[in-house]
C-alpha positions as CSV (number, residue, x, y, z in Angstrom):
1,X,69.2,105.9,109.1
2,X,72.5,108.1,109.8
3,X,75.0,107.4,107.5
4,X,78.7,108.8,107.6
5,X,81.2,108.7,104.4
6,X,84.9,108.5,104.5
7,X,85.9,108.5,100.9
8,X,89.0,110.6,99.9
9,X,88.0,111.0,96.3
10,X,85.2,113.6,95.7
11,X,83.3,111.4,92.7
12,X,83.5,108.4,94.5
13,X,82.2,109.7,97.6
14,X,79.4,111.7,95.5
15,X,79.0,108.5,93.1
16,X,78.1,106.6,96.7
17,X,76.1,108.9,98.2
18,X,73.9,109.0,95.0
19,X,73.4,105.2,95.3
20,X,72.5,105.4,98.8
21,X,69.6,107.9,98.3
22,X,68.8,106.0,95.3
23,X,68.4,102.6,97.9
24,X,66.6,104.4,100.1
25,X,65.9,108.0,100.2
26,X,65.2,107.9,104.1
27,X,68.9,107.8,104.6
28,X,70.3,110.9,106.0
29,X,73.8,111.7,104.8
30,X,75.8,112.9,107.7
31,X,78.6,114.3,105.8
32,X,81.7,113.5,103.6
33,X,85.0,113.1,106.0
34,X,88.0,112.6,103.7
35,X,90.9,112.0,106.5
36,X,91.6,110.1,109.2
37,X,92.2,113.3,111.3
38,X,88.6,114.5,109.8
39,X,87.0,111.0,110.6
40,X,87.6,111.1,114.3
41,X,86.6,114.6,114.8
42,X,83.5,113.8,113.1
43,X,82.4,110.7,115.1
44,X,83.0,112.7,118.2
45,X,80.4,114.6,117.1
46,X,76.5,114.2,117.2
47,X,74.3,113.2,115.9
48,X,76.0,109.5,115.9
49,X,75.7,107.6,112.7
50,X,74.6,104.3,112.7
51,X,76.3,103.4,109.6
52,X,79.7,104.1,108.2
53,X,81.2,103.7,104.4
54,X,85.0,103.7,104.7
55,X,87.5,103.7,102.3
56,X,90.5,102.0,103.3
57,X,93.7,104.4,102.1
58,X,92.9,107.8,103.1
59,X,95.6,110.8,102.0
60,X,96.9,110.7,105.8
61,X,97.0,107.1,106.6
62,X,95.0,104.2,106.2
63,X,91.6,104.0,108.1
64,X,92.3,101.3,110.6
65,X,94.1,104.2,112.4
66,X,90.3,105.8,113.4
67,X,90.0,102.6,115.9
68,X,93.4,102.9,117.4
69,X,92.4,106.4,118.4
70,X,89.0,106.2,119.2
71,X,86.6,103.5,120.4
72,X,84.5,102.7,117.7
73,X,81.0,100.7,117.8
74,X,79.7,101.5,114.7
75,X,79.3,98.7,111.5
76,X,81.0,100.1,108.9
77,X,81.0,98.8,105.1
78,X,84.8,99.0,103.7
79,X,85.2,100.4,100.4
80,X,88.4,99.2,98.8
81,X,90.6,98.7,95.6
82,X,92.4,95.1,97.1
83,X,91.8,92.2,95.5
84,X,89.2,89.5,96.2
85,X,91.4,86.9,98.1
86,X,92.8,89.7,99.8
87,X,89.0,90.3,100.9
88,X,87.9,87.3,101.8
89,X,90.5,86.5,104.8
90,X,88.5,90.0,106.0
91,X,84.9,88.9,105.6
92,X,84.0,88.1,109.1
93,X,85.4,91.4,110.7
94,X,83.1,93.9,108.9
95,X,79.7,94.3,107.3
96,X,81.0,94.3,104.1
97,X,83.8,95.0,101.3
98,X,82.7,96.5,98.6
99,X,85.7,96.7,95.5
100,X,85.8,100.0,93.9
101,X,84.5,101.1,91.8
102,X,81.4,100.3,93.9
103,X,78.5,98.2,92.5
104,X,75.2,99.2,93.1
105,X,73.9,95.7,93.5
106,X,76.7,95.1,96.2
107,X,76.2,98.3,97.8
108,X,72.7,97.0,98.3
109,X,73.5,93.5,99.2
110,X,75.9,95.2,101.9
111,X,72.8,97.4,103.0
112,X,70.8,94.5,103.5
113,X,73.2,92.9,105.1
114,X,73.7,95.5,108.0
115,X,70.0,96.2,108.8
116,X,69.7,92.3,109.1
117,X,72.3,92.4,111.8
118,X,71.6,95.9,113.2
119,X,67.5,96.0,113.3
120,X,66.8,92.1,113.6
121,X,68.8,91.9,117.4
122,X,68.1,93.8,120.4
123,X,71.5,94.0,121.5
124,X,73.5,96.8,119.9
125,X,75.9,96.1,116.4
126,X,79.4,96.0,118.0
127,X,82.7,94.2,116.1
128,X,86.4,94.2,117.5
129,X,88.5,95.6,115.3
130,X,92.0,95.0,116.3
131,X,92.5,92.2,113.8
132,X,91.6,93.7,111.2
133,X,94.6,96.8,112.5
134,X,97.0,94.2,113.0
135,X,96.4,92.3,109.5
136,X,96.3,95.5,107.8
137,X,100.0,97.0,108.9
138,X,101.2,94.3,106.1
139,X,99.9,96.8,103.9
140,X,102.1,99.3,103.9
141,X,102.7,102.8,103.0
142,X,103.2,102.8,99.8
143,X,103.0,107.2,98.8
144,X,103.2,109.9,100.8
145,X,101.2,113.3,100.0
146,X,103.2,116.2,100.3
147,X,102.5,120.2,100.5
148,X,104.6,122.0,98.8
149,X,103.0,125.8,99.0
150,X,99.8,125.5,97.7
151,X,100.1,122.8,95.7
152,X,100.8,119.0,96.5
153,X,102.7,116.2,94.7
154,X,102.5,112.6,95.6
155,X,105.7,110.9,96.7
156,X,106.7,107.0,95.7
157,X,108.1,105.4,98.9
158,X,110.7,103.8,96.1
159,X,111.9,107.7,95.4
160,X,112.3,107.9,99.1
161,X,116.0,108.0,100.1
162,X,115.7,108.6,103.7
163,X,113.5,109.7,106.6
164,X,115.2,112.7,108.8
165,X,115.3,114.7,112.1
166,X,116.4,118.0,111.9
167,X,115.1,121.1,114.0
168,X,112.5,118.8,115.5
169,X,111.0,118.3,112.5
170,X,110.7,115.6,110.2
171,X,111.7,115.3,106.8
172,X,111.2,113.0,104.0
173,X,114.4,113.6,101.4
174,X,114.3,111.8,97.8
175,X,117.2,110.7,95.8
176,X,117.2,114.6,94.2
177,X,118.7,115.8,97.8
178,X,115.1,117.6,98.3
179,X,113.3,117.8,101.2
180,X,109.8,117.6,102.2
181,X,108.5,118.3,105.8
182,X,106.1,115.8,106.8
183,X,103.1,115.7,109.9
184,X,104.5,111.8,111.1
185,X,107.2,111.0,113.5
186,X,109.3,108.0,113.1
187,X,107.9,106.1,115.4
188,X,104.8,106.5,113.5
189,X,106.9,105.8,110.2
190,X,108.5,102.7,111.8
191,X,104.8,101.2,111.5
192,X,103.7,102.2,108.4
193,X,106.8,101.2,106.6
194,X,108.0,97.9,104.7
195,X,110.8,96.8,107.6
196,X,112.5,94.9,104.7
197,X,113.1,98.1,102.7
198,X,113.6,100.6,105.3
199,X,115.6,100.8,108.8
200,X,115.9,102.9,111.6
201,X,119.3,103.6,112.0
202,X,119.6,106.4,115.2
203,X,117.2,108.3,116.8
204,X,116.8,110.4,114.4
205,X,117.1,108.6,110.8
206,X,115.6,105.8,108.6
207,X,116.7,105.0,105.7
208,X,115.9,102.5,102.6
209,X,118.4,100.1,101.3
210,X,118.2,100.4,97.8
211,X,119.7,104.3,98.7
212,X,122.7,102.7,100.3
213,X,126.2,103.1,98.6
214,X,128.7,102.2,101.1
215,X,129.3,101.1,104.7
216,X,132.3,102.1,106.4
217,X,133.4,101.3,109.6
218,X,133.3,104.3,112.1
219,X,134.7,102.9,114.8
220,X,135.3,100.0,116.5
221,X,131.6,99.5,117.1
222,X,129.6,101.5,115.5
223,X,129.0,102.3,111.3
224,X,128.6,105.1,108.9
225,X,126.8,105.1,105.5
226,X,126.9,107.0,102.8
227,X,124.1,107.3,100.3
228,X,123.5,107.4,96.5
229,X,124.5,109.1,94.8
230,X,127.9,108.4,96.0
231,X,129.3,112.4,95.9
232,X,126.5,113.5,98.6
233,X,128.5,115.0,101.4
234,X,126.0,113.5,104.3
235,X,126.8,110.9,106.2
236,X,124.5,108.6,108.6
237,X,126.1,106.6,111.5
238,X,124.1,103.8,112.8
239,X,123.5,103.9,116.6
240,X,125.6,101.6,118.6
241,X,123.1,99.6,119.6
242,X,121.1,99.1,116.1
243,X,124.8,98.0,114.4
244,X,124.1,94.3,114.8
245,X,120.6,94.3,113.7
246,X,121.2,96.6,110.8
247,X,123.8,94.4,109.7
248,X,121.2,91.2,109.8
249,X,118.7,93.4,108.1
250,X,121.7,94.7,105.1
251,X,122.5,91.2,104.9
252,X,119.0,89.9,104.0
């Protein structure tokens, strides 16, 4: 049996692949992905596996993201830190969920499970995924993993001011005034993103509410906002079109 691991954290991922070999020392470990970017390229490679073990959170989005890009008939077993009721509204889309840290009695109940349904039927394992996606943008973005040189440091969406456009590029700015480049657009962000904390304002800005310190009337239809702290030279002006909505959405 072909088994693929998506598991961001190196001792988890070694932690489950030494309780799969210790199940059953036939299974072949295809590899560690630890992305969603490295996920995809991997099961467009062969050999296929027959089995994956998926974390849900990865460092560039959350795994559901894999089956929006690429069709996907494999069983997977989740791995996952949410809670158990959280889990059990899940249970009939998957093989398993296994909380983390894994167990090795459920990691074996979970294996049992799967060649049940894969090995006992003639007809190929095959589940729809798409509610699972769709339940799973309520849980949004909550950090954002940025590179600065060599070195990374872990962003709070709370620490977030603002989402930016500038030079094509977008930018994730804190309430410091820094800057941090980031590889999503914002449409992309618009999805991954609590709506009630954050707003797209133009083309070319989100921003969060708690960052807000004043509206002001620009014109006669459209608004400009200034953000904390209050002596920040920029300014944002929401798009005509988005001024009745944002005021709905600033008004709770």
């Amino acid at each position: 049996m072909n088994v693929l691991v998506v598991e961001n954290e190196r001792p988890a991922a070694d932690r489950i692949v030494k309780m799969l070999k210790k199940e059953d020392r036939s299974i072949n470990i295809l590899g560690i992905a630890e992305t969603v970017e490295d996920t995809i390229n991997r099961l467009q490679m062969k050999p296929e596996p027959d089995l994956i073990l998926m974390d849900i959170q990865l460092d560039d989005g959350l795994c559901f993201e894999i089956f929006e890009t690429i069709s996907v008939d494999i069983p997977v077993i989740f791995t996952t830190a949410y809670d158990e009721y959280t889990l059990k509204a899940f249970k009939v889309n998957s093989i398993d969920y296994l909380l983390k840290p894994v167990d090795e009695k459920a990691l074996s109940a979970a294996l049992g499970k799967f060649r049940k349904l894969h090995y006992d039927n003639k007809d190929p394992f095959r589940k729809d995924f798409r509610q699972l996606i769709n339940e799973f943008r309520n849980q949004y973005k909550s950090r954002f993993l940025i590179k600065i040189g060599e070195k990374f440091r872990s962003v709070t969406t709370p620490e977030i001011s603002h989402f930016h456009i500038a030079e094509r590029n977008v930018f994730l700015s804190d309430y410091h005034g820094k800057d941090y480049g980031i590889d999503y657009s914002l449409d992309q962000l618009q999805h991954m993103l609590d709506q009630e904390i954050f707003f797209r304002i133009s083309r070319d800005c989100i921003i969060n509410i708690n960052a807000i310190a004043l509206i002001s009337r620009y014109s006669s239809s459209r608004l400009i906002i200034s953000l904390k702290p209050e002596d920040k030279s920029e300014r944002f002006i929401v798009s005509r079109d988005k001024v009745a909505e944002f005021k709905r959405w600033a008004d709770g």
